[in-house]
VMD Tcl script that builds the backbone (N, CA, C; Angstrom):
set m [mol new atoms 270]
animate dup $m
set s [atomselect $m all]
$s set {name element resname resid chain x y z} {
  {N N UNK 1 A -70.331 -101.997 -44.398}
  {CA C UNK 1 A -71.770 -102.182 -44.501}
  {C C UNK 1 A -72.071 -103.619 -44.918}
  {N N UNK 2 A -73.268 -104.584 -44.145}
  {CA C UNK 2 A -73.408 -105.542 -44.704}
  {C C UNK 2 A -74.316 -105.557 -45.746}
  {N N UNK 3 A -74.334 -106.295 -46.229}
  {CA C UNK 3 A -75.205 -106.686 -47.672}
  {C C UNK 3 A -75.808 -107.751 -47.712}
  {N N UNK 4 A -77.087 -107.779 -47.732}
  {CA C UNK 4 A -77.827 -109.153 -48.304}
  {C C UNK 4 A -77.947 -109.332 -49.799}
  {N N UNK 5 A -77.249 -110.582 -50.425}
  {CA C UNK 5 A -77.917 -111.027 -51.659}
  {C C UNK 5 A -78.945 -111.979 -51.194}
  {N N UNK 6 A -80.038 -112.295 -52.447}
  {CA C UNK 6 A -80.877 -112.212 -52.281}
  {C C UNK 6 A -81.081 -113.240 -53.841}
  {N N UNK 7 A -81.909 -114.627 -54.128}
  {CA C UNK 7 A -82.084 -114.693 -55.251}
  {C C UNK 7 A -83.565 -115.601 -55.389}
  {N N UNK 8 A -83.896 -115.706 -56.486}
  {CA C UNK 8 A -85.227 -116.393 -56.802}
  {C C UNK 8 A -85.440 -116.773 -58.413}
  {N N UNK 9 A -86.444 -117.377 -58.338}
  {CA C UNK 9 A -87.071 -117.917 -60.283}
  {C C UNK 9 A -88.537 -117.595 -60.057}
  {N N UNK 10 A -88.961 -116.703 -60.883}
  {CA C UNK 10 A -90.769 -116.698 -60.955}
  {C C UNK 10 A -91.115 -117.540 -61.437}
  {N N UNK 11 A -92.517 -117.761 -60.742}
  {CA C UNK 11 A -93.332 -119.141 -61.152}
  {C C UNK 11 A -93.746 -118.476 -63.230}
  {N N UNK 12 A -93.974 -119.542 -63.370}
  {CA C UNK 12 A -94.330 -119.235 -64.921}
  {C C UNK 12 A -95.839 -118.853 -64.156}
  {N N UNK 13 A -96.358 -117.787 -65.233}
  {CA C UNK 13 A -98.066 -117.393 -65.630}
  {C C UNK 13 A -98.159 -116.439 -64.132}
  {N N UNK 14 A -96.905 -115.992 -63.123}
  {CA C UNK 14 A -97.337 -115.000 -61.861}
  {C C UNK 14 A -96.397 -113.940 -62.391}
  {N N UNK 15 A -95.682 -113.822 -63.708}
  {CA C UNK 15 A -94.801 -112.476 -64.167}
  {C C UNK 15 A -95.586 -111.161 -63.500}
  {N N UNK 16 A -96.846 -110.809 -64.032}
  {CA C UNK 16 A -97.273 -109.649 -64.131}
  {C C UNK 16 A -97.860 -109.490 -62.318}
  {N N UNK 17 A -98.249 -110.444 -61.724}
  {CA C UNK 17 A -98.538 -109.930 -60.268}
  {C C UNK 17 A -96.945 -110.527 -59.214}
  {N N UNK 18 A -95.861 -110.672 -59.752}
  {CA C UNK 18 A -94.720 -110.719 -58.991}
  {C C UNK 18 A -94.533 -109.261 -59.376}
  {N N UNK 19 A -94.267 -108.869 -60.401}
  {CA C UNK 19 A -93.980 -107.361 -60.750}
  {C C UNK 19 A -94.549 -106.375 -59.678}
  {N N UNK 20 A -95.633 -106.820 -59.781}
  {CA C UNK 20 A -96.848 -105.626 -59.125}
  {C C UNK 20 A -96.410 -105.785 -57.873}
  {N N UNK 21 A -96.268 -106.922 -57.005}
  {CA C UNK 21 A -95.907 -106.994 -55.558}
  {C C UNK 21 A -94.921 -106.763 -54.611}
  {N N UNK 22 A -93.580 -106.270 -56.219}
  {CA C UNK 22 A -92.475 -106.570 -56.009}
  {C C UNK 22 A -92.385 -104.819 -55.474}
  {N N UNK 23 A -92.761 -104.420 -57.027}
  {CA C UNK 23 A -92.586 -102.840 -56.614}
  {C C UNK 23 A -93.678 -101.993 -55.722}
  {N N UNK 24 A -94.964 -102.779 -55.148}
  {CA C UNK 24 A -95.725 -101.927 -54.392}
  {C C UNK 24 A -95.722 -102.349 -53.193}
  {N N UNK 25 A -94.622 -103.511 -52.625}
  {CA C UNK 25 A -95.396 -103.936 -51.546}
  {C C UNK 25 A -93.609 -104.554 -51.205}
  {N N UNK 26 A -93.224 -105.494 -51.607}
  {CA C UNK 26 A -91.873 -105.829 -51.282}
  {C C UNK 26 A -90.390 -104.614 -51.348}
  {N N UNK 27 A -90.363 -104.006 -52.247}
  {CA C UNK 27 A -88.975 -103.077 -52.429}
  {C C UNK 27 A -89.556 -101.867 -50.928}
  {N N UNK 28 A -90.774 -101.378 -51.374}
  {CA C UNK 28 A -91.138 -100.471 -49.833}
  {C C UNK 28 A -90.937 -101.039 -48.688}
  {N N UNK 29 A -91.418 -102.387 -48.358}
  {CA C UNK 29 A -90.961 -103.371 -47.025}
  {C C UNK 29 A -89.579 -103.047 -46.887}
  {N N UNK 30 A -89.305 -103.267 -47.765}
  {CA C UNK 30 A -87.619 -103.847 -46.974}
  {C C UNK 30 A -86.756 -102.489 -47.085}
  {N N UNK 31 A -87.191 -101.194 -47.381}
  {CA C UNK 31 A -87.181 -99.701 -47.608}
  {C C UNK 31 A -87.757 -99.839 -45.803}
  {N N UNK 32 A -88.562 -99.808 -45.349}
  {CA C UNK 32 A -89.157 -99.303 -43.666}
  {C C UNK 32 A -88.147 -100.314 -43.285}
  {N N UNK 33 A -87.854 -101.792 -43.413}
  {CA C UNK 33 A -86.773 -102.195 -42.336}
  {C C UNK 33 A -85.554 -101.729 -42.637}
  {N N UNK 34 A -85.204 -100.721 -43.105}
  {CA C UNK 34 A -83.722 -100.040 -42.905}
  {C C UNK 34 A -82.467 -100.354 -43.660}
  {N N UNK 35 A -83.231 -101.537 -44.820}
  {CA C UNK 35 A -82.606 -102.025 -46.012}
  {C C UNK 35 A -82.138 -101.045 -47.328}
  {N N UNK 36 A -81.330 -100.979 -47.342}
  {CA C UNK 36 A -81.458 -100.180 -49.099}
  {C C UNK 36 A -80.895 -100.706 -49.918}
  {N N UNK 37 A -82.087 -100.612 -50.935}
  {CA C UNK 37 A -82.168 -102.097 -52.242}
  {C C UNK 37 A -80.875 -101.060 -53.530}
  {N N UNK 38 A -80.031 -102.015 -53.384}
  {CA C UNK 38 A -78.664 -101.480 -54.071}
  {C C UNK 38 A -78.582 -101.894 -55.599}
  {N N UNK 39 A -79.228 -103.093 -56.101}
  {CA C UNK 39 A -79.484 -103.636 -57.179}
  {C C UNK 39 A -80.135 -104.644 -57.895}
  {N N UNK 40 A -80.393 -105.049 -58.685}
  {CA C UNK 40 A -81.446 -106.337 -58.818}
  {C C UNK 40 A -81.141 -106.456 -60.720}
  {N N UNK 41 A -80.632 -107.825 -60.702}
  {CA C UNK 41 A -80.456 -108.609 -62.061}
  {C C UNK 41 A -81.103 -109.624 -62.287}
  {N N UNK 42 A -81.611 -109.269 -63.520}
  {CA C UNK 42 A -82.464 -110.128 -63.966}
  {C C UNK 42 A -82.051 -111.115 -64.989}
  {N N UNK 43 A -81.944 -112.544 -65.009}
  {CA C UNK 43 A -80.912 -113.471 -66.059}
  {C C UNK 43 A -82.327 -113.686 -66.931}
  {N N UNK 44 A -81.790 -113.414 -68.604}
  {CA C UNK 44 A -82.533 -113.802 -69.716}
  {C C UNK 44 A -82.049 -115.187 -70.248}
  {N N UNK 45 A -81.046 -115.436 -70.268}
  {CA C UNK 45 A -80.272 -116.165 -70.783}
  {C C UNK 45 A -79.334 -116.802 -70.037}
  {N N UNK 46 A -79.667 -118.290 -70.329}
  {CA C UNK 46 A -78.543 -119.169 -68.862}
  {C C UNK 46 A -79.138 -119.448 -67.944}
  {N N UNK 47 A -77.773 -120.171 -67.498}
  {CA C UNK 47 A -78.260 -120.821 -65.932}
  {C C UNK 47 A -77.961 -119.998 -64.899}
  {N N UNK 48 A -78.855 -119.908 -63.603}
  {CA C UNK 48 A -78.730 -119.452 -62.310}
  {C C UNK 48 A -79.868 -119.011 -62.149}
  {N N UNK 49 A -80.222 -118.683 -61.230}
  {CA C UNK 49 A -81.539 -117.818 -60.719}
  {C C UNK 49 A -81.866 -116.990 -61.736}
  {N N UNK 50 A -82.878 -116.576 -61.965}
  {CA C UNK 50 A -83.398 -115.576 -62.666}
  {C C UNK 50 A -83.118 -114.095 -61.882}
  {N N UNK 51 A -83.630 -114.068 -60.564}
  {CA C UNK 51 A -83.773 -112.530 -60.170}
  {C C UNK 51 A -82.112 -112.697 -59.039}
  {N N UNK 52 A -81.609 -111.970 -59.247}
  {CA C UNK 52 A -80.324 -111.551 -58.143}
  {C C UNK 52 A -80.791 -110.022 -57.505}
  {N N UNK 53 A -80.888 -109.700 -56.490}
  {CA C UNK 53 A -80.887 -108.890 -55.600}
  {C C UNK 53 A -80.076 -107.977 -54.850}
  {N N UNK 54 A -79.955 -107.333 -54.396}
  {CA C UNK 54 A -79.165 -106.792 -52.920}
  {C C UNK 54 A -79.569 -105.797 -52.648}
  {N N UNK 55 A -79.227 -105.771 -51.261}
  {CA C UNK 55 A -79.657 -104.842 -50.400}
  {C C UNK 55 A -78.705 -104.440 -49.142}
  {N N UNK 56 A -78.233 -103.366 -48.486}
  {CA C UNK 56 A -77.397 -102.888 -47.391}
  {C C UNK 56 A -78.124 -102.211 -46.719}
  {N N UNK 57 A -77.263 -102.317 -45.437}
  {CA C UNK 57 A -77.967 -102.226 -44.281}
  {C C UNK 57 A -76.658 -101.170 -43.902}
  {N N UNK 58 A -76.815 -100.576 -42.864}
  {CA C UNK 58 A -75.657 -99.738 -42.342}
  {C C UNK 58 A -75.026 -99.884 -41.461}
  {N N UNK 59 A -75.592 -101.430 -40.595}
  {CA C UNK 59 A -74.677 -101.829 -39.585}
  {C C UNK 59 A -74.940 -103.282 -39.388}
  {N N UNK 60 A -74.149 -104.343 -38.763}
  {CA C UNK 60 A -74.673 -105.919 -38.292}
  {C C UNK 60 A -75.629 -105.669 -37.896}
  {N N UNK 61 A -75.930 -104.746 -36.946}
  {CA C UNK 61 A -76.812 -104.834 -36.028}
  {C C UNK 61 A -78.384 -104.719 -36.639}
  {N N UNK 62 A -78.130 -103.934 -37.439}
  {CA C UNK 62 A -79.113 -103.331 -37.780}
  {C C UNK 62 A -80.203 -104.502 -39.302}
  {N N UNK 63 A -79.196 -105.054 -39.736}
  {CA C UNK 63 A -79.291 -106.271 -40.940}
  {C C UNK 63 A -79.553 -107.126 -40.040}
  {N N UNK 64 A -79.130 -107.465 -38.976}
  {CA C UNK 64 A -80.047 -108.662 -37.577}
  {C C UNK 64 A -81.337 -108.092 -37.113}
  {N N UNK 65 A -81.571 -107.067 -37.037}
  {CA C UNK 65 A -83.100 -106.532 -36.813}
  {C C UNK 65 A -84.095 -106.617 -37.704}
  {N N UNK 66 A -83.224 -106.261 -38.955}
  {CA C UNK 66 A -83.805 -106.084 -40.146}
  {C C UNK 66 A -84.452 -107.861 -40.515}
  {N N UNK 67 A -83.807 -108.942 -40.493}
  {CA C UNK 67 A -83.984 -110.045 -41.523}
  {C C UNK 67 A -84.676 -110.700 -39.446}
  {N N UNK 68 A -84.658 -110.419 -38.472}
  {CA C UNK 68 A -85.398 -111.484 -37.505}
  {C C UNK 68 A -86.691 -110.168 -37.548}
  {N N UNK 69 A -87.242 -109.313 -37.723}
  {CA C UNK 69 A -88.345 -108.528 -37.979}
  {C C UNK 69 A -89.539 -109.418 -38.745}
  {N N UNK 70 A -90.845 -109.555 -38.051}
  {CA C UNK 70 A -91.834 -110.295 -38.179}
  {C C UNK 70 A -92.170 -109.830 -40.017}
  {N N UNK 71 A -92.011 -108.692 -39.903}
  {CA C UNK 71 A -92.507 -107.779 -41.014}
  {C C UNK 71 A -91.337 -108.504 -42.663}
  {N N UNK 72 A -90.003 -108.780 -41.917}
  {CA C UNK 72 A -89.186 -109.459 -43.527}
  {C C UNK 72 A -89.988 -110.858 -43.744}
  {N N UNK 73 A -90.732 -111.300 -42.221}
  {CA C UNK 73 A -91.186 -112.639 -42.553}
  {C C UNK 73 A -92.045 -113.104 -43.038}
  {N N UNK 74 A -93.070 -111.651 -43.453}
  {CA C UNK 74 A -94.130 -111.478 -43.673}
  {C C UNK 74 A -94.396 -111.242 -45.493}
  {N N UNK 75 A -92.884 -110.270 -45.504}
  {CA C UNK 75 A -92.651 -110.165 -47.111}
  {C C UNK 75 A -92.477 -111.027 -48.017}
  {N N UNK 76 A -91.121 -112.188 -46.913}
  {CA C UNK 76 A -90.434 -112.974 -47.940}
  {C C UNK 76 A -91.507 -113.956 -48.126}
  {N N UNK 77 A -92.663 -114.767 -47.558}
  {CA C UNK 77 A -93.782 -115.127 -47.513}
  {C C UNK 77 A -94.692 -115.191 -48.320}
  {N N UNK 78 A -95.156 -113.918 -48.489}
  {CA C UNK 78 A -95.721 -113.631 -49.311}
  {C C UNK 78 A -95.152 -113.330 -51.002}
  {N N UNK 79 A -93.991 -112.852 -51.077}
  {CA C UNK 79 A -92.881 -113.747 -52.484}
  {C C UNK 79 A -93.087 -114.775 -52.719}
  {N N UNK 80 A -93.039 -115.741 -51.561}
  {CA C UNK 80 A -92.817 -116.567 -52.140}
  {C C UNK 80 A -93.781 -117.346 -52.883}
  {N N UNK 81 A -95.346 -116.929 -52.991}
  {CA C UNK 81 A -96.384 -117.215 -53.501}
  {C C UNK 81 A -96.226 -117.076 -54.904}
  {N N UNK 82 A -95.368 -116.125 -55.592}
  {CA C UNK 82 A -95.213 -115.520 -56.894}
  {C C UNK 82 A -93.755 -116.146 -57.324}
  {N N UNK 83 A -92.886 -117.320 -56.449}
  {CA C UNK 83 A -91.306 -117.484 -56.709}
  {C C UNK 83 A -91.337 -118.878 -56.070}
  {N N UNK 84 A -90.223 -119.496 -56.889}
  {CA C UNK 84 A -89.642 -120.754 -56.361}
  {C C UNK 84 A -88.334 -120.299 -55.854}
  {N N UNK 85 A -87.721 -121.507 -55.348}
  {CA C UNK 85 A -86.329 -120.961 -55.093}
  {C C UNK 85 A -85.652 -119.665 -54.636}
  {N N UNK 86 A -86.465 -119.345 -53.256}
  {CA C UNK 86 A -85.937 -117.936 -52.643}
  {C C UNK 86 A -84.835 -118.408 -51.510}
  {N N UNK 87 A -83.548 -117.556 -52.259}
  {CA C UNK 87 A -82.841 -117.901 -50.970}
  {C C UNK 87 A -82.405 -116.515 -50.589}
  {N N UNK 88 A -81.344 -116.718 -49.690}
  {CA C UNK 88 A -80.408 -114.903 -49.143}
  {C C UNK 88 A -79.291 -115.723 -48.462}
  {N N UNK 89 A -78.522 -114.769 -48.356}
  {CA C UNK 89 A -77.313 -114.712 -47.616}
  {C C UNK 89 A -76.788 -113.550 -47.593}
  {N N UNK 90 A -76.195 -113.083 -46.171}
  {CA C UNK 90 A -75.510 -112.060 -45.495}
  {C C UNK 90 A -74.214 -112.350 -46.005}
}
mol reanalyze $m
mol bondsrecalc $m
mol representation Tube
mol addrep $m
């Protein structure tokens, strides 16, 4: 199965509407493209990204549908209004 990680830093003063967008509108997105969100760490302390991610898919094929889908482009997009530094890798 492939796996996307997934990482980011919230903007300071967007905590409480990244939250809100994350769980009503982003984790469901990427739930309809055929993703399933496997874990998500959050760093208090230290260096690296703040949010770590992942998500699996159940086939290449299907993680290539999933991340060229207008709809991931639409999500990660709109994140990124609430995040600096969004990256991913397969």
């Amino acid at each position: 199965m492939p796996k996307l990680l997934m990482r980011w830093n919230i903007k300071p003063g967007k905590e409480a509407e990244y939250f809100e967008y994350v769980l009503k509108e982003f984790a469901p997105g990427i739930s309809k493209l055929g993703l399933q969100l496997t874990e998500s760490w959050y760093t208090v302390y230290g260096e690296g990204p703040q949010i770590l991610s992942g998500a699996e898919a159940e086939s290449d094929t299907a993680m290539e549908m999933a991340l060229e889908d207008e709809a991931w482009e639409r999500l990660t997009e709109k994140l990124k209004e609430y995040v600096t530094d969004f990256g991913y890798k397969v």
